[in-house]
Backbone as CSV, one residue per row, in Angstrom:
resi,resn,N_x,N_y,N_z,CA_x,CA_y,CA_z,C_x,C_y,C_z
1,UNK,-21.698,6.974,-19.477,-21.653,6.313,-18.173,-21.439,4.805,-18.298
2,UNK,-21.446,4.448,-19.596,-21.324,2.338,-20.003,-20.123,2.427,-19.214
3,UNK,-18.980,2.999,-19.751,-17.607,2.881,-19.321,-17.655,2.585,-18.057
4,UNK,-17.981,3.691,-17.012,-17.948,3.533,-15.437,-18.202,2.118,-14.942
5,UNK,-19.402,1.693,-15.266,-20.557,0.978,-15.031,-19.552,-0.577,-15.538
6,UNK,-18.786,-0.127,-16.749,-18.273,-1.361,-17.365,-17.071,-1.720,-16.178
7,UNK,-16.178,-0.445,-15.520,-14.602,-0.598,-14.777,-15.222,-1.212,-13.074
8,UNK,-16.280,-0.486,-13.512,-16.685,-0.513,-11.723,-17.294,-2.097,-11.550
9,UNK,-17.407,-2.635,-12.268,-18.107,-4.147,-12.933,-16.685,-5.043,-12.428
10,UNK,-15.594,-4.465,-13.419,-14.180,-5.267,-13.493,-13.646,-5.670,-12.081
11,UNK,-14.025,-4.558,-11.536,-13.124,-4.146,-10.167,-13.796,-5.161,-8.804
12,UNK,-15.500,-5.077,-9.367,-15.670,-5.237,-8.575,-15.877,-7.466,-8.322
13,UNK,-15.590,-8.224,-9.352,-15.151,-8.885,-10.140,-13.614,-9.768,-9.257
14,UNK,-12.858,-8.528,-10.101,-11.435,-8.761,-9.492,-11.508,-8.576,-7.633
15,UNK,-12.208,-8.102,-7.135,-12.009,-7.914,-5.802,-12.719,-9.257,-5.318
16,UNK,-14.076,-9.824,-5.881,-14.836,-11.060,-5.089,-14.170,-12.089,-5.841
17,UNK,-13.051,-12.603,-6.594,-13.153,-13.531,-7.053,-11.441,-14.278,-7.267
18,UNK,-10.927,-14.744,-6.399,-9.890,-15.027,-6.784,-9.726,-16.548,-6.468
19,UNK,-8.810,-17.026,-7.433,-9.392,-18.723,-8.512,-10.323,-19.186,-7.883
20,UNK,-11.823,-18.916,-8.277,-12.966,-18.798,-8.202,-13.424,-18.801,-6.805
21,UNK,-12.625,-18.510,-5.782,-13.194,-18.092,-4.276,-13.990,-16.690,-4.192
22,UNK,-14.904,-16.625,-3.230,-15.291,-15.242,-2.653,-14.199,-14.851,-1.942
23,UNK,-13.789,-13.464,-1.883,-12.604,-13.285,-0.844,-13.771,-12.406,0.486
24,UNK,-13.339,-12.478,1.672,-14.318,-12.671,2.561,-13.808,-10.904,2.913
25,UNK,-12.859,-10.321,2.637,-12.341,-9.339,3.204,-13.548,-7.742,2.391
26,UNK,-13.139,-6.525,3.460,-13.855,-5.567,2.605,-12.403,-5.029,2.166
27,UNK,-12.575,-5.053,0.528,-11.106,-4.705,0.314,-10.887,-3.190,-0.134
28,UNK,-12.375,-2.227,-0.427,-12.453,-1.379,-0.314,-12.928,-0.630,1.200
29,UNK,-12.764,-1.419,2.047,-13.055,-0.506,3.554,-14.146,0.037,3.509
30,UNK,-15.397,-0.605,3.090,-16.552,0.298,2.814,-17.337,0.377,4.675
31,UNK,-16.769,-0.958,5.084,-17.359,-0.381,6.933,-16.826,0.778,7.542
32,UNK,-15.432,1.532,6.756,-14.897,2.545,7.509,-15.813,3.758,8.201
33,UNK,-16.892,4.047,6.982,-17.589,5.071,7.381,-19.387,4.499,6.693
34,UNK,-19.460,3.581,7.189,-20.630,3.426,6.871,-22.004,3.851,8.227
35,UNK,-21.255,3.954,9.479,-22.143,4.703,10.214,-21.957,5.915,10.334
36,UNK,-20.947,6.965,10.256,-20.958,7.609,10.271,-21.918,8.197,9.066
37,UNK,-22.104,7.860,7.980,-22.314,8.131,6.569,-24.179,8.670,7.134
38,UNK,-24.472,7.062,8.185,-26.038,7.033,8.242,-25.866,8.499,9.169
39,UNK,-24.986,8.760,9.619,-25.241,10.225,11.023,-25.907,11.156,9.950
40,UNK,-24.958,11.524,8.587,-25.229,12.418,8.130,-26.095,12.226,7.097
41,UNK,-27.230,11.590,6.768,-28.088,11.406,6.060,-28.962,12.555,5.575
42,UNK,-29.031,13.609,7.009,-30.111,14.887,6.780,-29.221,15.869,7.444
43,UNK,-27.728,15.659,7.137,-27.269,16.783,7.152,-26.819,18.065,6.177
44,UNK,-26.180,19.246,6.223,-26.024,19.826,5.344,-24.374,19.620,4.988
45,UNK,-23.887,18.742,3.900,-22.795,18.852,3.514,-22.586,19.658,2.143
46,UNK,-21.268,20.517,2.720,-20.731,21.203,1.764,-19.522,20.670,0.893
47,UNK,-18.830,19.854,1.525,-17.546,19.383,0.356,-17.411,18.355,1.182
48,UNK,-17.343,17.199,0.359,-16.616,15.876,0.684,-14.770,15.625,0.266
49,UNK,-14.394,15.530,1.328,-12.796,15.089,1.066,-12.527,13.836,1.011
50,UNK,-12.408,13.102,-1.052,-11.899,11.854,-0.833,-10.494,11.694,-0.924
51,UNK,-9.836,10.973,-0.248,-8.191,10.770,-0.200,-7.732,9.579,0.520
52,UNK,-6.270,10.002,0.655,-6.145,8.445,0.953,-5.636,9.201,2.652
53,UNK,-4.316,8.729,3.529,-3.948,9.224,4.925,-3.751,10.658,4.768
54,UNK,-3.593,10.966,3.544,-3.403,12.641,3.559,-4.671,13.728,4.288
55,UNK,-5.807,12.920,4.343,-7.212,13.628,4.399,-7.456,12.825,5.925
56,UNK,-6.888,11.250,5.919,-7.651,10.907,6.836,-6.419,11.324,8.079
57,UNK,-5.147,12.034,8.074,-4.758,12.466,9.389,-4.694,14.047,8.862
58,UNK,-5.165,14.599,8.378,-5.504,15.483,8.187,-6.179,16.488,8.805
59,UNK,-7.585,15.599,9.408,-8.715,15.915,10.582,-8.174,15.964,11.835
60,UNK,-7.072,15.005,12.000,-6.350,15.082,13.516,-6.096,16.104,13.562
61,UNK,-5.080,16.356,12.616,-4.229,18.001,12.752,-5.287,19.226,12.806
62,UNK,-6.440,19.079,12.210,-6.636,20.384,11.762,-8.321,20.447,11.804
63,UNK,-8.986,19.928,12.690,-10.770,19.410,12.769,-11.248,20.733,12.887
64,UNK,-10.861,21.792,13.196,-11.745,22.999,13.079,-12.033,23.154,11.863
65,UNK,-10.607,23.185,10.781,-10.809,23.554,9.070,-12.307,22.677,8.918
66,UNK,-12.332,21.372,9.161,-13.527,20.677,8.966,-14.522,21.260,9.271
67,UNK,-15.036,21.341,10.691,-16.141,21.136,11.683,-17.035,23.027,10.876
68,UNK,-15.563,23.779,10.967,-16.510,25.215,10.986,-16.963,25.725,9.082
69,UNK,-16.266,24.940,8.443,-17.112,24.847,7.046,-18.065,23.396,6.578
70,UNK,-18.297,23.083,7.431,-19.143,22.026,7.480,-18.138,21.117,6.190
71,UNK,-17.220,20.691,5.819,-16.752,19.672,4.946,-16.448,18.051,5.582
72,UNK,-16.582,17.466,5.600,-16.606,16.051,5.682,-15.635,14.935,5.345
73,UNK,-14.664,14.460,5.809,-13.485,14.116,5.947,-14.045,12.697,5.455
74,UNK,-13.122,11.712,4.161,-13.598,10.624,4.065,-12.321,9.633,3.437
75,UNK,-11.291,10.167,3.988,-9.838,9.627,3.589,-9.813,8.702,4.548
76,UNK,-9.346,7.464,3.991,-8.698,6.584,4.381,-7.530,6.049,4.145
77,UNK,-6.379,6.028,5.386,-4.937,5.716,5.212,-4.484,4.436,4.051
78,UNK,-3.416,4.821,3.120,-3.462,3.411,2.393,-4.057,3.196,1.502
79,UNK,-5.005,4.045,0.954,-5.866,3.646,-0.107,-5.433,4.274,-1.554
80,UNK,-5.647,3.164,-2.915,-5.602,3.646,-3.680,-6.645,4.293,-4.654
81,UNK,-6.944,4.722,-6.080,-7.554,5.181,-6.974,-8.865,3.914,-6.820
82,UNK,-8.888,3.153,-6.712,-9.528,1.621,-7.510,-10.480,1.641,-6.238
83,UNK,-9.716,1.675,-5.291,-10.767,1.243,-3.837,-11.149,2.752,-3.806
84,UNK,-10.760,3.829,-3.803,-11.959,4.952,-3.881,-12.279,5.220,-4.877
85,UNK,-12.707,4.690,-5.884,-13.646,4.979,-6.921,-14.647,3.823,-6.208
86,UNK,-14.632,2.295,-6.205,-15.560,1.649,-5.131,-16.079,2.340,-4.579
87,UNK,-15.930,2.712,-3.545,-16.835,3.615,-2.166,-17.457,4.692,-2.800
88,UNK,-17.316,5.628,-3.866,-17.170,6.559,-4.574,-19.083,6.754,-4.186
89,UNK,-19.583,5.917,-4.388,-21.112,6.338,-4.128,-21.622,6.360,-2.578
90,UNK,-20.842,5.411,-1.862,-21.332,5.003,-0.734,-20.976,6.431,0.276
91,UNK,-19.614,6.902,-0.655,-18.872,7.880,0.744,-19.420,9.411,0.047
92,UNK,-19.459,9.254,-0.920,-19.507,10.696,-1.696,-20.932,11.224,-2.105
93,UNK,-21.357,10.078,-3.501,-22.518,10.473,-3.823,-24.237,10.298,-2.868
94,UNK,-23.846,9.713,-2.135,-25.096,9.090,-1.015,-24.905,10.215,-0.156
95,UNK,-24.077,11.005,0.246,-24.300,12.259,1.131,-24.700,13.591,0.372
96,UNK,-24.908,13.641,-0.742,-25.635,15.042,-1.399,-23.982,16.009,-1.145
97,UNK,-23.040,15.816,-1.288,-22.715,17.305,-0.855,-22.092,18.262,-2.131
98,UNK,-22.387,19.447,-1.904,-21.960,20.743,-3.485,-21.018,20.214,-3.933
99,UNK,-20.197,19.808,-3.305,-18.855,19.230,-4.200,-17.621,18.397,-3.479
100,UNK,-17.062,17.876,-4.448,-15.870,16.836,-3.652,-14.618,17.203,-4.110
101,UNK,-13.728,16.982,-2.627,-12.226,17.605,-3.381,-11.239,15.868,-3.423
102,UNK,-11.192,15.774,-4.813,-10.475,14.476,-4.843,-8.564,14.727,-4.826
103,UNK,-7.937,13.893,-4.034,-6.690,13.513,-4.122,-6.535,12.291,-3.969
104,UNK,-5.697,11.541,-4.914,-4.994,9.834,-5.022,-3.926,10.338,-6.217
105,UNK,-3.267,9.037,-6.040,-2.593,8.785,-6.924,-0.975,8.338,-6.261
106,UNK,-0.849,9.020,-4.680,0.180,8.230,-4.209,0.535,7.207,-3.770
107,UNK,-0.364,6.350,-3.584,-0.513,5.008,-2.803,-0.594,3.935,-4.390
108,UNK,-0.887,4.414,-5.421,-1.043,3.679,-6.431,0.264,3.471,-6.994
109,UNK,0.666,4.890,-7.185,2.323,4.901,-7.540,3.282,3.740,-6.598
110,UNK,2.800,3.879,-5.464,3.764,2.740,-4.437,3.474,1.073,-4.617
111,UNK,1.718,1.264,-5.516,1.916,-0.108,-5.504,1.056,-0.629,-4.560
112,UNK,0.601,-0.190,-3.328,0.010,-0.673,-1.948,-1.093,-1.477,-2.285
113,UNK,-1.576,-1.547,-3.838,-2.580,-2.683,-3.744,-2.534,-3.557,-5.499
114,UNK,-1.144,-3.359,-5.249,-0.541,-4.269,-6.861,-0.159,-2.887,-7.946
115,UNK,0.454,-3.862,-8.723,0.687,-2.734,-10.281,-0.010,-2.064,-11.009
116,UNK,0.251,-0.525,-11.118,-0.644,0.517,-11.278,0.718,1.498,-12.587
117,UNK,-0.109,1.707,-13.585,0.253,2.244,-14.321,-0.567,3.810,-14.186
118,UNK,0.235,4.849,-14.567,-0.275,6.187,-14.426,-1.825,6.372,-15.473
119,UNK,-2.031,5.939,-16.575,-3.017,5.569,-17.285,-4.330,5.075,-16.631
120,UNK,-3.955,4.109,-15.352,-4.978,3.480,-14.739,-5.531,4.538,-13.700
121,UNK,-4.467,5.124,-12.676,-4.742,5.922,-11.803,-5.435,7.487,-12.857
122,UNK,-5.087,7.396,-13.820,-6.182,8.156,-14.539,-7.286,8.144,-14.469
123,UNK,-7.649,6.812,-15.392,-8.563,5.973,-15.736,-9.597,5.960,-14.318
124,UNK,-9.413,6.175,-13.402,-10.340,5.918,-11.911,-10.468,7.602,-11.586
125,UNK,-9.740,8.919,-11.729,-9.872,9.803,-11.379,-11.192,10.307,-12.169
126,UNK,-10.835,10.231,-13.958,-11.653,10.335,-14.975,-13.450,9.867,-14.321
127,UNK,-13.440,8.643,-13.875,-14.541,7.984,-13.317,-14.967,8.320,-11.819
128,UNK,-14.455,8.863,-11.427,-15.124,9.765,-9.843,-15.240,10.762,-10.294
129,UNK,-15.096,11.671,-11.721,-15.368,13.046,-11.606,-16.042,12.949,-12.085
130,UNK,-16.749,11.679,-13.497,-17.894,11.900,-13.990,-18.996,11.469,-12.991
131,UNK,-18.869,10.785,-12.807,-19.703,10.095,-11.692,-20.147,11.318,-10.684
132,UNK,-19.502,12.233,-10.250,-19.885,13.401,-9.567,-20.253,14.035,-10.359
133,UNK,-20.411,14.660,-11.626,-20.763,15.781,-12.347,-22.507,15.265,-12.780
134,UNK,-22.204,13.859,-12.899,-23.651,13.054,-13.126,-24.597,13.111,-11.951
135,UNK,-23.994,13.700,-11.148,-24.694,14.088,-9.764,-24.726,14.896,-8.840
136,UNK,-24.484,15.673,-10.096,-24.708,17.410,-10.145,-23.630,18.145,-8.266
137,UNK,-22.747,17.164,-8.843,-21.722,17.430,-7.627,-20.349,18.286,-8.128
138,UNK,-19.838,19.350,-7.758,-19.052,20.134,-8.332,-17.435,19.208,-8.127
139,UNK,-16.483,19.315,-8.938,-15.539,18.538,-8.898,-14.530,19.145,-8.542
140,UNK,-13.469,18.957,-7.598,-11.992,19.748,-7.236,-10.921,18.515,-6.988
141,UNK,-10.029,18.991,-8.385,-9.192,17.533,-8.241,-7.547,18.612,-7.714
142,UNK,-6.955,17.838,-7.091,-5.948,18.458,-6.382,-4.135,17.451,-7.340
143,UNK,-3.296,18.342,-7.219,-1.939,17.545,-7.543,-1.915,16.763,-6.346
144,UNK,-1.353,15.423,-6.717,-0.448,15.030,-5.793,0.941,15.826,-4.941
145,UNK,0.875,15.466,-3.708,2.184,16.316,-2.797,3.479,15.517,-2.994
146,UNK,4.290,16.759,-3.264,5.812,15.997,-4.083,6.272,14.564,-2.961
147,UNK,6.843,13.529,-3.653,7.699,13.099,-2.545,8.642,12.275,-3.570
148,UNK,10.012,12.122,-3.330,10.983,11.484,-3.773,11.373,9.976,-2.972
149,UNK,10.911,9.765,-2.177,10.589,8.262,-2.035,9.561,8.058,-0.562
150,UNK,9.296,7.138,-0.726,8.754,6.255,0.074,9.142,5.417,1.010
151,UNK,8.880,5.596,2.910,10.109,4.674,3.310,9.589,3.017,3.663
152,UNK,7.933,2.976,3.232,7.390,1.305,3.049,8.072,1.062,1.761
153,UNK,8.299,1.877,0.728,8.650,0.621,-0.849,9.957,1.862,-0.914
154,UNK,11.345,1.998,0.266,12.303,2.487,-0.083,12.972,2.128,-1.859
155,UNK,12.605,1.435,-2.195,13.269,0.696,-3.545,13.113,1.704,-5.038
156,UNK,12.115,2.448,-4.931,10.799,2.943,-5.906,11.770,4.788,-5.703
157,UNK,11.136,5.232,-6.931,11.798,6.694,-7.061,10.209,7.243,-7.830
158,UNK,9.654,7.671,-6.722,8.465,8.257,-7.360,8.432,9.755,-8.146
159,UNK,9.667,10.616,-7.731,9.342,12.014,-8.052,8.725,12.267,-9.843
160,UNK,9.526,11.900,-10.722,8.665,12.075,-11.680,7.182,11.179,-12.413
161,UNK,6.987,10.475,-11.899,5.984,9.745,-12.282,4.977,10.430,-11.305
162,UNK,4.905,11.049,-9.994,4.069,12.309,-9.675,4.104,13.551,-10.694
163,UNK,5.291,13.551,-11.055,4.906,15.036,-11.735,4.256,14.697,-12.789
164,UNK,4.379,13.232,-13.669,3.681,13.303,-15.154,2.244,13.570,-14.525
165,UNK,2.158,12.757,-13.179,0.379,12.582,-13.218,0.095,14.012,-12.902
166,UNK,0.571,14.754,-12.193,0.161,16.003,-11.990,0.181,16.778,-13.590
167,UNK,0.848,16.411,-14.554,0.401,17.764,-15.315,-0.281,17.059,-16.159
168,UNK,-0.769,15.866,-15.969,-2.160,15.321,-16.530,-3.534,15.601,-15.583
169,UNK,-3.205,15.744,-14.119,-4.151,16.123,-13.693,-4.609,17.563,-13.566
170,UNK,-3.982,18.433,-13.881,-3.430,20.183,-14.449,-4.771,19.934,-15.631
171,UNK,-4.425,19.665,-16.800,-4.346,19.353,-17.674,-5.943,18.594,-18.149
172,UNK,-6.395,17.694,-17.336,-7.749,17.205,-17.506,-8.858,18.133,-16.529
173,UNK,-8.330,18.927,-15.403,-9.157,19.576,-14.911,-9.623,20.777,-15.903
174,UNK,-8.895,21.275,-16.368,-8.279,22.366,-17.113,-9.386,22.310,-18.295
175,UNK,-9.200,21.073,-18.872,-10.202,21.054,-20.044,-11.783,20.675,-19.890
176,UNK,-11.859,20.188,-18.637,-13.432,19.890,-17.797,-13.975,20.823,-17.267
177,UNK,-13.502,22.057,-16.893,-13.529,22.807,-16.163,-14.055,22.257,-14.891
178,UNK,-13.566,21.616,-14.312,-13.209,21.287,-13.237,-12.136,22.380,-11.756
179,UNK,-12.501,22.373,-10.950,-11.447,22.859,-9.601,-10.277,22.044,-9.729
180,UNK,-9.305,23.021,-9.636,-8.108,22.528,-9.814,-7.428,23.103,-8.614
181,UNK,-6.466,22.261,-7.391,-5.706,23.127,-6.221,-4.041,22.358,-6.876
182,UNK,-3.263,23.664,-6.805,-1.840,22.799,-7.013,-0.983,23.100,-5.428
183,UNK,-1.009,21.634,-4.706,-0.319,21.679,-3.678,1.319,21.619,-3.700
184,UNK,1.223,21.123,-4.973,2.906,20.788,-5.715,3.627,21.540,-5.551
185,UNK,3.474,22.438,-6.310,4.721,23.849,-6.378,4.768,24.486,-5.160
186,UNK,3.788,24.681,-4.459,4.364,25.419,-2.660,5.036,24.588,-1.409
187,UNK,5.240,22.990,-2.270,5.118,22.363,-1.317,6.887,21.714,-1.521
188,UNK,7.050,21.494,-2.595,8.236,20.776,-3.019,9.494,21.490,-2.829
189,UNK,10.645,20.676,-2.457,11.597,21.099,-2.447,12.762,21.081,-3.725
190,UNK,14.385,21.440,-3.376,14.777,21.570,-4.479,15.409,19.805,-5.322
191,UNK,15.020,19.322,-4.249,15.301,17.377,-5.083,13.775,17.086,-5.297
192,UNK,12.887,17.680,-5.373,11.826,16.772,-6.204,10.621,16.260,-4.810
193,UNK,11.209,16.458,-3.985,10.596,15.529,-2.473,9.515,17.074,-1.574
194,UNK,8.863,16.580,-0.651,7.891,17.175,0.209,9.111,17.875,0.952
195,UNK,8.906,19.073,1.154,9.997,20.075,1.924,9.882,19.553,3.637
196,UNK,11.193,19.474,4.074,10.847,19.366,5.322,10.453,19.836,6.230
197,UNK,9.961,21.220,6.158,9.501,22.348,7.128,7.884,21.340,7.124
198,UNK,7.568,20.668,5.996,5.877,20.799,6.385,5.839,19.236,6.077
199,UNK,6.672,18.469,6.615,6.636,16.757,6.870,7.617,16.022,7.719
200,UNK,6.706,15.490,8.661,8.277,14.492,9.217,9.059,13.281,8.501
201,UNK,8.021,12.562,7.441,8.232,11.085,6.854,8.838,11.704,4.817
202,UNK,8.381,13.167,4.512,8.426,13.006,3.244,7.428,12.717,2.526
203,UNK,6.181,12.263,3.252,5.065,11.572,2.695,3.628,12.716,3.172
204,UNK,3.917,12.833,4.964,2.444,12.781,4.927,3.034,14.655,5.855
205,UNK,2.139,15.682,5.579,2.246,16.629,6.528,1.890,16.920,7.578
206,UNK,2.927,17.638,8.127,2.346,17.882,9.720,1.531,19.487,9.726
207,UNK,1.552,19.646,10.778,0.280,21.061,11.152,0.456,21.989,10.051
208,UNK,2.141,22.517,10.100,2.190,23.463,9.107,2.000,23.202,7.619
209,UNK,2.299,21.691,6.755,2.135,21.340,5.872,0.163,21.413,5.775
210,UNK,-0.485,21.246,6.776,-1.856,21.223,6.411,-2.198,22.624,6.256
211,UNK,-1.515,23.618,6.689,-1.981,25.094,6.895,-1.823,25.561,5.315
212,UNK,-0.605,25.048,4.919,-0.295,25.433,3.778,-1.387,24.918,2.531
213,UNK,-1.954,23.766,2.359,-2.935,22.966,2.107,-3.927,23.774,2.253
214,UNK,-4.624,24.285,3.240,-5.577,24.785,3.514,-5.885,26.813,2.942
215,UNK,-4.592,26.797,3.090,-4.829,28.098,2.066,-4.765,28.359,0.921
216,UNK,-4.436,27.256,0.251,-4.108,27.183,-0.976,-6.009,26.214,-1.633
217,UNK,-6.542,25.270,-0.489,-7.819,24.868,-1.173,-8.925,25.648,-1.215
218,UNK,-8.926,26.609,-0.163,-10.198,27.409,0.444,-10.689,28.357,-0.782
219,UNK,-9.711,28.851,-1.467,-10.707,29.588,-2.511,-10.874,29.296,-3.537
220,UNK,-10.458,27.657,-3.666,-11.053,26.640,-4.969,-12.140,26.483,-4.196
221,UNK,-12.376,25.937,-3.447,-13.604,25.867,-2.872,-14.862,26.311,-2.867
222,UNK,-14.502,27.644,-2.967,-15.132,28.813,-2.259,-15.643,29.531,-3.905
223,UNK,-15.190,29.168,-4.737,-15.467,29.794,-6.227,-16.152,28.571,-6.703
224,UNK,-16.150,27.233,-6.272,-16.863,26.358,-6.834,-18.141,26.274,-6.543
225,UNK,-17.922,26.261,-4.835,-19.530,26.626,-3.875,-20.448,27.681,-4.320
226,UNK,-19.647,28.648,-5.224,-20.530,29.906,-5.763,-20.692,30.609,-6.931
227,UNK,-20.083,29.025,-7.594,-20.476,28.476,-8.973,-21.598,28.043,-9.654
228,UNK,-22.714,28.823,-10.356,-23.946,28.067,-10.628,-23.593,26.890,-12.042
């Protein structure tokens, strides 16, 4: 746990301190859900969803999947690996729940909060799953959803630098025994990109893209929840 303790130190460092100012901003969004967080203090949570807009319009589309398995929506649009490993206690481990289903890694690839090497967006997944297993929280790490570009950083060609991270994230669940959901392969089309039946932007899915999502997580879920 030095390691964690050592990145989560760096980060948190690099976020208060630039040429030796406090920066006044929350740059991990930790007010996003900090009342909501107090609602559920003595509630019963079953799975926490951390992510970035994938999770947090996710609930628009689809709040029953939430509401009737009691899981807990904690995505925020825009966010990368670095700022949810931050919150990582505030949103995840401070609510008790059986387990968390983590997705990032697309917003890092774009860049949305500086230069990110696939190593790093590792490096932060590695550290929310120990950090959950240290707290006896079951872990479900998901692929990233294909996309062949981006239309904020049109410039950028993400498709394979998703796929390396995906068969590293294949690949580290695999050997943790960790929950593993692959949204990738049902989701992608034949250039590398999010199929258009289940996205309007390429990026983020609409109803049917969440349906598809949702049948494909429920019995990772559901084998982890009844996992001793």
């Amino acid at each position: 746990m030095d390691k964690i303790k050592i990145r989560l130190t760096a980060l948190l460092l690099f976020v208060l301190t630039v040429n030796g100012n406090l920066r006044a901003q929350d740059w991990p969004i930790f007010g996003r859900y900090m009342e909501p967080n107090q609602n559920l203090k003595d509630s019963t949570v079953n799975v926490i969803n951390l992510r970035d807009s994938i999770t947090d319009f996710w609930i628009e589309k689809s709040s029953e999947f939430f509401h009737q398995n009691h899981y807990v929506d904690r995505g925020i649009s825009g966010q990368t690996s670095p700022q949810m490993l931050l919150r990582f206690r505030q949103d995840v481990i401070s609510l008790k729940p059986k387990a968390v289903v983590i997705l990032c890694g697309t917003n890092d690839i774009a860049g949305n909060t500086g230069p990110s090497t696939l190593e790093m967006i590792e490096d932060n997944i590695q550290s929310m799953s120990q950090l959950a297993k240290a707290n006896n929280i079951k872990v479900i790490l998901c692929s990233v959803l294909p996309a062949n570009r981006f239309s904020w950083r049109p410039e950028l060609q993400p498709a394979d630098s998703i796929i390396g991270l995906n068969t590293w994230i294949r690949d580290y669940a695999k050997t943790n025994n960790y929950g593993y959901v692959d949204y990738y392969k049902d989701m992608v089309d034949d250039k590398k990109g999010l199929k258009a039946e289940y996205s309007p932007d390429g990026v983020h899915p609409n109803k049917e893209g969440y349906q598809v999502m949702e049948r494909l997580v429920q019995p990772v879920i559901e084998q982890a929840l009844n996992t001793k």
